[in-house]
C-alpha positions, 0 to 999 in steps of 0.5 A: 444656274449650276457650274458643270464642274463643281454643281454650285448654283451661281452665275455662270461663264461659258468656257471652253476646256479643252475644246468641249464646252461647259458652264463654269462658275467664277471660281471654277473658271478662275482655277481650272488651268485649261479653261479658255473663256469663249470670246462670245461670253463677256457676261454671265450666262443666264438659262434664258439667255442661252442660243439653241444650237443648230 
């Protein structure tokens, strides 16, 4: 899956940055200052392991 902010295809974290949502890959989460890790998401995200919002 590709991280939304630099477009590398890894596994990626979901994480909230500045309260918006975003799929982050390791070193992107790691380094943006205002992410905040979603307490729901202690492993990586997979597309098909993703919740459809309601």
């Amino acid at each position: 899956m590709n991280c939304e902010r630099c477009g590398t295809d890894a596994p990626v974290r979901h994480c909230d940055v500045d309260g918006f949502a975003y799929y982050l890959c390791v070193t992107c989460s790691e380094e943006w200052g205002a992410v905040t890790e979603r307490p729901d998401t202690s492993t990586p995200a997979d597309s098909a392991e993703r919740s459809v919002v309601q």
